[in-house]
C-alpha positions in Angstrom: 61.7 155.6 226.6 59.9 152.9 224.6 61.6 150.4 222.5 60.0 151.1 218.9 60.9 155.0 219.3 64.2 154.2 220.3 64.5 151.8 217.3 63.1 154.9 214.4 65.5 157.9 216.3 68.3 155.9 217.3 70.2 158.5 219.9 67.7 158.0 222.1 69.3 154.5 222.8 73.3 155.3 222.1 72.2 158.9 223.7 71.4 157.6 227.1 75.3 155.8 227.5 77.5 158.5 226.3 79.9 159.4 228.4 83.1 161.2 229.2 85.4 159.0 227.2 82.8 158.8 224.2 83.0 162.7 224.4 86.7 162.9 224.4 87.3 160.3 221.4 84.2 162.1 219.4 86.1 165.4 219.8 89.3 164.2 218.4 88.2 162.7 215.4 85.5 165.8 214.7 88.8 167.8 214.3 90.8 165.3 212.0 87.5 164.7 210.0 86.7 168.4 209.7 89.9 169.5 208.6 89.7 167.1 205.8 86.2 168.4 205.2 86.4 172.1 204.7 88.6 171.6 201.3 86.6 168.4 200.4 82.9 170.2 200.9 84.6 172.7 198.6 85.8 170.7 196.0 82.6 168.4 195.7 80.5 171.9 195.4 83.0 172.1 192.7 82.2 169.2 190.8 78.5 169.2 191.1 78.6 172.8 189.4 77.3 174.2 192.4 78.8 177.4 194.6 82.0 176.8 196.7 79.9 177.0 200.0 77.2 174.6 198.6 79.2 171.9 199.4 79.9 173.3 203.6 76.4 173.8 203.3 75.6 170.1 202.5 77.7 168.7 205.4 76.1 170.5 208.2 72.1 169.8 208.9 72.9 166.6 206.8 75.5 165.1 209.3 73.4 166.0 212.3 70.3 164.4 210.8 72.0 161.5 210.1 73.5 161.3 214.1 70.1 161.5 215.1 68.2 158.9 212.4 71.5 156.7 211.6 72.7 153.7 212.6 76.2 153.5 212.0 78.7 154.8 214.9 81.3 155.8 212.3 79.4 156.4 208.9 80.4 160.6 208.1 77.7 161.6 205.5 77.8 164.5 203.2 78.7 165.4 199.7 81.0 162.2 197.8 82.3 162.0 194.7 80.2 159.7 192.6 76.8 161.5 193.8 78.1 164.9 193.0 79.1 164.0 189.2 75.4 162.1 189.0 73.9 165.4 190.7 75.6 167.6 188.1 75.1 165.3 185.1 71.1 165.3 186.2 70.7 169.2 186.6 73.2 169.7 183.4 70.1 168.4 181.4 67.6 170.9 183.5 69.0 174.1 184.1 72.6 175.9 182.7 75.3 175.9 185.6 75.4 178.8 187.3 72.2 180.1 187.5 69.5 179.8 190.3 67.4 177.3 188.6 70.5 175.1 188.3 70.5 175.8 192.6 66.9 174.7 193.2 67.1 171.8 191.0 69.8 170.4 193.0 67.5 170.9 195.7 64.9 169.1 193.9 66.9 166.6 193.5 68.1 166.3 197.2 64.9 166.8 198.3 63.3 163.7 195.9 66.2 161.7 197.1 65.5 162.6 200.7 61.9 161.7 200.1 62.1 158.3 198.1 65.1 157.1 201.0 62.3 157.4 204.0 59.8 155.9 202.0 61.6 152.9 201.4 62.6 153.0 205.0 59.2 153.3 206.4 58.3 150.6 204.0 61.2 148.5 204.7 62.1 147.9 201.1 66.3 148.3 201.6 66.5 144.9 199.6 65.5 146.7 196.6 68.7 148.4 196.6 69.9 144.3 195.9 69.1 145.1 192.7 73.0 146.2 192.2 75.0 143.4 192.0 78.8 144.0 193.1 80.1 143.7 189.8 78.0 146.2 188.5 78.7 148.6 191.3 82.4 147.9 191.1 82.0 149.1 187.2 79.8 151.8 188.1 82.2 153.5 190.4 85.5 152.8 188.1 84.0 154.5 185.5 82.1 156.9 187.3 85.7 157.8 188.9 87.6 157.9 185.1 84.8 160.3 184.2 85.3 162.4 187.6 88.8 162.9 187.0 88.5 163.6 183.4 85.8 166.2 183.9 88.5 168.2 186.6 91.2 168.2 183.6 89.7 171.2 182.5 90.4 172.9 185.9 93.9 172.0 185.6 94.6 173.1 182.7 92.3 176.4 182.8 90.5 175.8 180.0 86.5 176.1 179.1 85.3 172.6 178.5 81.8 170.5 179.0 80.4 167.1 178.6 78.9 164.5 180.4 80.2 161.6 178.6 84.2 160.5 178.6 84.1 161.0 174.4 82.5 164.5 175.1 84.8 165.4 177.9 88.4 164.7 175.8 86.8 165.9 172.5 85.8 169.3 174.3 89.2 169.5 175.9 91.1 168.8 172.6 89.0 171.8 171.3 90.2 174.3 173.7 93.5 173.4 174.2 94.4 176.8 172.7 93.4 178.1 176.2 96.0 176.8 178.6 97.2 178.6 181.2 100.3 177.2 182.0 100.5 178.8 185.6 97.1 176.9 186.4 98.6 173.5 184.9 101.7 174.0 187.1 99.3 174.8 190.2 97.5 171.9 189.4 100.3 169.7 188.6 102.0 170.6 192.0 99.0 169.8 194.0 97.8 167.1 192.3 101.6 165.5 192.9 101.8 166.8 196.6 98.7 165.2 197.3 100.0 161.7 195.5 102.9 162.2 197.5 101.1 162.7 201.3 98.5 159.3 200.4 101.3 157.6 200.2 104.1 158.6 202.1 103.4 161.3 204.3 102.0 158.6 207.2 105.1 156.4 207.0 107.8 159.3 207.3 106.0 160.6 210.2 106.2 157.4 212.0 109.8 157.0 211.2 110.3 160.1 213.4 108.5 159.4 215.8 105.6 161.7 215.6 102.8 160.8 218.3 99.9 158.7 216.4 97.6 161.6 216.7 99.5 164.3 215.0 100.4 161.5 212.8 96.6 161.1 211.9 96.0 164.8 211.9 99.2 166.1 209.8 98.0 163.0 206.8 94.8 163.7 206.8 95.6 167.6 206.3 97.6 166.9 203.3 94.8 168.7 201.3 94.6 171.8 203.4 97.8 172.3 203.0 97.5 172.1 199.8 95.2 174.8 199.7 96.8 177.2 202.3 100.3 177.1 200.2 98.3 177.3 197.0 95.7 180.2 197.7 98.9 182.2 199.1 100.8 181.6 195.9 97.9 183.3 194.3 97.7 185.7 196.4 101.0 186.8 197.2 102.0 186.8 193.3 98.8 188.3 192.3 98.1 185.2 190.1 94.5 185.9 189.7 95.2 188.8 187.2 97.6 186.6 185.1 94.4 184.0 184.1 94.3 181.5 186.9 90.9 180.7 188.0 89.9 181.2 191.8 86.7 180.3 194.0 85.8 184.0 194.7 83.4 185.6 196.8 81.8 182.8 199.4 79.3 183.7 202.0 80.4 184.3 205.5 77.2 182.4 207.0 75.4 179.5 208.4 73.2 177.3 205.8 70.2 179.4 204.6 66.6 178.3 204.6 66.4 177.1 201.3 63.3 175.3 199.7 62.9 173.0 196.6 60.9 173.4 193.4 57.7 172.4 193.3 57.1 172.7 189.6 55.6 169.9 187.9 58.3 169.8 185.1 61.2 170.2 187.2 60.0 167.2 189.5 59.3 164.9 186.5 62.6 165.7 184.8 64.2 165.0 188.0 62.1 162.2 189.9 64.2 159.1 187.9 67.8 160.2 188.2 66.6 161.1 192.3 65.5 157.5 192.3 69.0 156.1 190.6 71.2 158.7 193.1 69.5 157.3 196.2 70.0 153.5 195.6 73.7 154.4 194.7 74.1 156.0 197.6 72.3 154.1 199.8 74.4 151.1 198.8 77.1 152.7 198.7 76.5 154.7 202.6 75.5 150.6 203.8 78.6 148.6 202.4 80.7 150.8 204.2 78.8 151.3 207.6 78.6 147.6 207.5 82.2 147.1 207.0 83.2 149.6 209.8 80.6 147.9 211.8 81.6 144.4 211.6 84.9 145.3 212.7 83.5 146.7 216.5 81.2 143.6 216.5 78.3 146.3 215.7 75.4 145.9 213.7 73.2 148.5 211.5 69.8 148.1 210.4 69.8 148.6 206.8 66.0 150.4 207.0 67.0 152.2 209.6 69.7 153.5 207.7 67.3 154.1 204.5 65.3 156.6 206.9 69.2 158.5 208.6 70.1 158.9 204.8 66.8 160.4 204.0 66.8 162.9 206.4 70.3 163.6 205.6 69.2 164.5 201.9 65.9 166.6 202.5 68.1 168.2 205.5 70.4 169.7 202.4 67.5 170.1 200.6 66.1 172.8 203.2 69.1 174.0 203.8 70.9 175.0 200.6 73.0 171.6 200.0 72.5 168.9 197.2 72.0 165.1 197.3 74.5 163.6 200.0 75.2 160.0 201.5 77.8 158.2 203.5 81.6 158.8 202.1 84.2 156.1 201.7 87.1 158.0 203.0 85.8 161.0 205.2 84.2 157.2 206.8 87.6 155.1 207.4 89.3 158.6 208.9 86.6 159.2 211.2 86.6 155.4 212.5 90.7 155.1 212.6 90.0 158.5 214.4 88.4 156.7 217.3 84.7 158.0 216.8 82.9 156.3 219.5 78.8 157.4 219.1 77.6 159.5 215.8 78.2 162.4 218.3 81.4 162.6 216.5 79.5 163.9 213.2 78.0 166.6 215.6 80.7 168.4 216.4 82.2 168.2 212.8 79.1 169.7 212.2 80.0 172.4 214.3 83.5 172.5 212.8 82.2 173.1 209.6 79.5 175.5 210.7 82.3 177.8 212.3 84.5 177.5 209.3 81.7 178.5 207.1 81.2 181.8 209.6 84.5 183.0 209.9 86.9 180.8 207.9 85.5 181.6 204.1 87.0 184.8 203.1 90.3 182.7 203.7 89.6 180.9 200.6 88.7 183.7 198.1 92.1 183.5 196.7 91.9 179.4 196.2 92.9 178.4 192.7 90.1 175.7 191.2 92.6 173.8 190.4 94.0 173.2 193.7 90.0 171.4 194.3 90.3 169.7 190.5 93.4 167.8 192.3 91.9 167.4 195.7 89.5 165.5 193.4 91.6 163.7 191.5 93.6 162.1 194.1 90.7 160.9 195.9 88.8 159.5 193.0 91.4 157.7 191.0 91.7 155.5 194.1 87.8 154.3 193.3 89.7 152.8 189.6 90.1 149.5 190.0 89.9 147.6 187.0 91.1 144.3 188.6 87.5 144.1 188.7 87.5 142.5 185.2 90.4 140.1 185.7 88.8 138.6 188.8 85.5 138.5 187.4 86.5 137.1 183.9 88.5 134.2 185.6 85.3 133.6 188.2 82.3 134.4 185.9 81.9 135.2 182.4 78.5 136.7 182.8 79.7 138.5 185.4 82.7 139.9 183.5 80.0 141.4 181.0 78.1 142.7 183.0 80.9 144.6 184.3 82.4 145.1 180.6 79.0 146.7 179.7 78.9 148.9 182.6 82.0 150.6 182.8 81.8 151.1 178.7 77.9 152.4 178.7 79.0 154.6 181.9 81.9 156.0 180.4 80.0 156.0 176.4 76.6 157.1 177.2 76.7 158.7 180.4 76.3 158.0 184.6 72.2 157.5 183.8 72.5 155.5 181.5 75.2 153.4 182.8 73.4 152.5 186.5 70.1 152.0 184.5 72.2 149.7 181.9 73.7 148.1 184.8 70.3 147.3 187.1 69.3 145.8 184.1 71.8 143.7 182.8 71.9 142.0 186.5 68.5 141.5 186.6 68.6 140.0 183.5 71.6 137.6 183.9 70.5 136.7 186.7 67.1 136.1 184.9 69.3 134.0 181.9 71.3 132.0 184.9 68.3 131.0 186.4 66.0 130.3 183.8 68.4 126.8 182.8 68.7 125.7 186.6 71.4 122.8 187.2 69.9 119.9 187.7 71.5 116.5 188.7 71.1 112.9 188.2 72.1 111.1 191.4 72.8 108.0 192.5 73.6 106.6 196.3 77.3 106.8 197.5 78.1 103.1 198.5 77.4 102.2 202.3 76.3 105.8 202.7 72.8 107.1 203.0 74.2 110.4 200.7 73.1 111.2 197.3 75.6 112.5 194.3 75.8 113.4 191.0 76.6 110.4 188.7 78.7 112.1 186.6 81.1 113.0 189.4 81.2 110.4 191.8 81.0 106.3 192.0 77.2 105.7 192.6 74.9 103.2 192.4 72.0 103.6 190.2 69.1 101.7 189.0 67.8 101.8 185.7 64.1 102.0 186.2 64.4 104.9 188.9 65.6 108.0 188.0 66.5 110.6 190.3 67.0 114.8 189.5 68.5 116.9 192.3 66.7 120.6 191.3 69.0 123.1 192.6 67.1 126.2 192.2 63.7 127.4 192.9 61.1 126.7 190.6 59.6 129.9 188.9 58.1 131.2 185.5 61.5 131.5 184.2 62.6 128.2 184.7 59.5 126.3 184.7 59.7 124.7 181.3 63.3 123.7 181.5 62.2 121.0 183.6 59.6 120.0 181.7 61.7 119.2 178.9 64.7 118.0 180.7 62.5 115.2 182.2 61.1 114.8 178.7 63.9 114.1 177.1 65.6 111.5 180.1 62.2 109.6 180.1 61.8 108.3 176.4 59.7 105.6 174.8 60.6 102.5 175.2 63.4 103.4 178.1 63.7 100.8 181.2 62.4 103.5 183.6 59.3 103.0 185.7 59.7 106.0 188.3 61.3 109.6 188.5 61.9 111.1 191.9 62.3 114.7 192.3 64.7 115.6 195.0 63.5 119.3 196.6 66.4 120.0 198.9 67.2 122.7 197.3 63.9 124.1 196.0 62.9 127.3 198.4 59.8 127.9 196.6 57.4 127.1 193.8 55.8 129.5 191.9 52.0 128.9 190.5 53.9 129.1 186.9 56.1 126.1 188.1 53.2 123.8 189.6 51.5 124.1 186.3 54.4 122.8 184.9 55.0 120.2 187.7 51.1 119.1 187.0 51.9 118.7 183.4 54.8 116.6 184.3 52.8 114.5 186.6 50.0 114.3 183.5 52.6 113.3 180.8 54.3 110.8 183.2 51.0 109.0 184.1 50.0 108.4 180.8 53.5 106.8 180.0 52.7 104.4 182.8 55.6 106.1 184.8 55.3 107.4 189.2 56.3 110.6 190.0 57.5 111.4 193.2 58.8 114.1 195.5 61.4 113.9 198.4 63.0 116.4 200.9 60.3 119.0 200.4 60.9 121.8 202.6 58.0 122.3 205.1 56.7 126.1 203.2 57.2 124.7 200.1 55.4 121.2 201.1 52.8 123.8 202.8 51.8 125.5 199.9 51.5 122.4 197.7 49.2 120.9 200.1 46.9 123.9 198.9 46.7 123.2 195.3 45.5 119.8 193.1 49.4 118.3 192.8 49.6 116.2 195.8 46.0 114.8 195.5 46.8 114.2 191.7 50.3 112.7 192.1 50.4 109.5 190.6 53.4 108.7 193.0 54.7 109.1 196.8 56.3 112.0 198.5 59.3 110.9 200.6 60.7 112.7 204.0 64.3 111.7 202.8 65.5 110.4 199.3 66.9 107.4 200.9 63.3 106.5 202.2 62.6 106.4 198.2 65.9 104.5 197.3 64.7 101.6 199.8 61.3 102.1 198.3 62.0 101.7 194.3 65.5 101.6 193.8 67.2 98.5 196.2 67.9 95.7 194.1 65.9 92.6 195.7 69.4 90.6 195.9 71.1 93.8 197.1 71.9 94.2 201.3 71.0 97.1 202.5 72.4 99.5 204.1 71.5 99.9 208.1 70.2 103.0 209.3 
């Protein structure tokens, strides 16, 4: 099979090794991941305002896609928590829950998504997704996680309540409270606390009796199925339905349908932004974790490559009756500590869920919502981490706002809003950080050939040679600064005859910046003072070669900055230094 095909449908390379103990480990952690699953699938349907069996639906043709067109060895893709509240928040604002244009414009969106993640991938434009800075994606998910739990407090409670934006959410709530049901509140309650109660303990007490490690695994992991067994039997066995308490219902006994997206003009316009916003967020968030799980087999994953497996993953739910989907957090660690070998393992959980959706759903009729509202809970308060601002305030103020900003526009004015807010406050700051680069006056270290800032360190310095250290690249942002720092250091009437620029750290040079670096050589000639250059790297030496500034210097470029030190800046009664 040839190499570049192998590359674009990766089991053709992992394919051709598998083997017995591959198949065994895949197996086992197929059945801890899709017990997990099943209730997870459901509640993620839940949250995106979608059908129960939406959410089975969206872990089937998505996971085997992604085996095929992925990367990762352990990534489990399918419906998370921060994708489903932007997929709901999207269609909210297209189509009323419930009804079948609400379905195909999650389809839409899946689809759009699907389709914007391969081009990028055929284009090889995963840096893009860069764009995100940590801090803003920390934000984004501890806000997107306060507004995912408060939008399931209705479910606990039993009460009718909407809003997309945490102010809208409590102030809803506080208007209904007049329709509690305190059976659902204790359902909820109980669950929400049971399922506290396995994260944390369950695993430990086990192992303190000695359970074997994978009944262990499999017994913590099911903490939310048996939340919902005991749960939808209390319902059923007391006939709590009748008394208020809000089940799942009907759900089809079948394998995902043949479903197709809109194709109305509207719809895709209304939708083609937010499908843009979901798939970076997802694809940064599917790649941090397949590189973390990764790194710790000595495995690698080719970010483009994973652009495309995610992309096939969404259009996969798209024709199949499933909404946007990428690579999950949790279902991800379980299914490594599981021992998945090859993405085979997502295959057969695949299959799991497949079966489960033919014969297991009328099991779940009886399933109070807010046994799911729980399931949701518990998993997305552990995304809160608001250590996030400590950290960053005692590291970097500007990174402290732009975290500030984007957990209070997130949880103000909405998930949109806040990723846009967020993209563009990093771009931005980063913009603002580079646009006043730090640039040093150095002088030489004594006996040393090494160069350092004369405000830290003992130098020696000359007072007719002045030396700046640029340590940033030179572009239209920044290119003035330098103009008028040199301006201001190389005064009428000052003892200085020469100026050397030290490029060590200069990667590149815009034309914006050479203009400027022309002027400077301009202003500094008609002052009677040389302008010189040293430690150019060889591109950025390269493409000054190609414009007017080297013939036009009025000075020398040096290979080192000691070469120019010997040149202009050795006292005549000074020894120096031997090479």
């Amino acid at each position: 099979m040839s190499h570049p095909l192998r590359r674009f449908v990766p089991i053709l390379d992992w394919g051709r090794r598998y083997d017995r103990n591959a198949l065994s480990n895949d197996l086992i952690a197929a059945v801890i991941v899709t017990i997990m699953l099943i209730p997870q699938s459901l509640a993620y349907a839940l949250l995106a305002g979608l059908p129960p069996e939406a959410g089975i639906y969206a872990s089937i043709a998505p996971i085997i896609l992604y085996a095929i067109f992925g990367t990762s060895r352990a990534l489990a893709v399918g419906p998370v928590a921060v994708v489903s509240l932007l997929t709901a928040s999207t269609i909210g604002q297209v189509a009323e829950q419930g009804t079948a244009g609400y379905a195909v414009a999650a389809l839409t969106l899946a689809f759009l998504s699907g389709a914007f993640l391969v081009l990028l991938g055929v284009l090889r434009l995963g840096f893009l997704a860069n764009f995100l800075s940590h801090p803003v994606i920390a934000g984004f998910i501890t806000a997107s996680g306060i507004l995912i739990a408060a939008s399931q407090l209705k479910h606990i409670l039993g009460v009718s309540a909407h809003g997309h934006t945490l102010p809208e959410m409590l102030l809803s709530i506080a208007r209904h409270l007049h329709e509690i049901n305190w059976i659902t509140v204790g359902i909820g309650v109980l669950a929400a606390g049971f399922l506290f109660w396995v994260r944390g303990n369950l695993k430990p007490l086990l192992k303190k009796l000695g359970t074997g490690p994978l009944l262990t695994d499999l017994l913590a992991k099911g903490g939310p199925v048996f939340a919902v067994v005991a749960t939808t039997l209390a319902v059923w066995g007391l006939n709590l339905g009748e008394q208020g308490v809000r089940i799942v219902g009907d759900v089809p006994q079948s394998l995902p349908p043949l479903t197709l997206p809109g194709v109305n003009s509207d719809l895709i316009g209304a939708l083609l932004l937010p499908a843009i916003l979901i798939s970076i967020i997802g694809f940064v968030e599917s790649v941090s974790v397949a590189q973390t799980l990764a790194a710790k087999k000595r495995q690698r994953i080719d970010p483009d490559q994973e652009l495309i497996g995610l992309g096939a993953a969404n259009l996969g739910a798209a024709f199949t009756g499933g909404f946007p989907v990428t690579g999950g957090f949790s279902r991800s660690v379980v299914n490594f500590d599981a021992g998945a070998e090859t993405p085979a393992a997502g295959i057969f959980t695949a299959v799991g869920l497949a079966v489960a959706a033919v014969a297991l759903t009328p099991l779940v009729y009886f399933l109070p919502k807010a046994t799911l509202a729980a399931t949701i809970i518990v998993a997305v308060l552990s995304l809160v981490d608001f250590s996030i601002l400590r950290k960053t305030w005692a590291y970097s103020r500007a990174d402290f706002i732009a975290v500030a900003a984007t957990i209070l526009l997130t949880l103000g004015l909405g998930v949109e809003v806040g990723v846009a807010s967020g993209v563009a406050i990093s771009v931005l700051l980063h913009l603002y950080k580079t646009s006043s680069p730090h640039v040093a006056e150095v002088g030489l270290v004594p006996g040393t050939q090494h160069f350092r800032n004369i405000h830290r360190h003992e130098v020696e310095t000359v007072p007719a040679l002045v030396t700046l250290r640029v340590d940033e690249s030179l572009y239209f942002v920044n290119a003035r600064f330098l103009e008028d720092l040199i301006q201001s250091r190389v005064t009428a009437g000052c003892e200085v005859r020469d100026v050397v620029l030290m490029f060590s750290a200069v990667n590149e040079v815009d034309y914006s910046a050479l203009e400027s670096l022309e002027a400077i050589n301009a202003r500094l000639r008609d002052m009677g003072v040389g302008l010189h250059l040293s430690e150019v790297k060889g591109p950025v030496m390269d493409r000054l070669r190609r414009s007017h500034l080297i013939e036009a210097l009025n000075g020398e470029v040096f290979l080192s900055q000691y070469d120019a030190w010997q040149r202009f800046g050795v006292p005549k009664n000074m020894p120096q230094v031997a090479e």
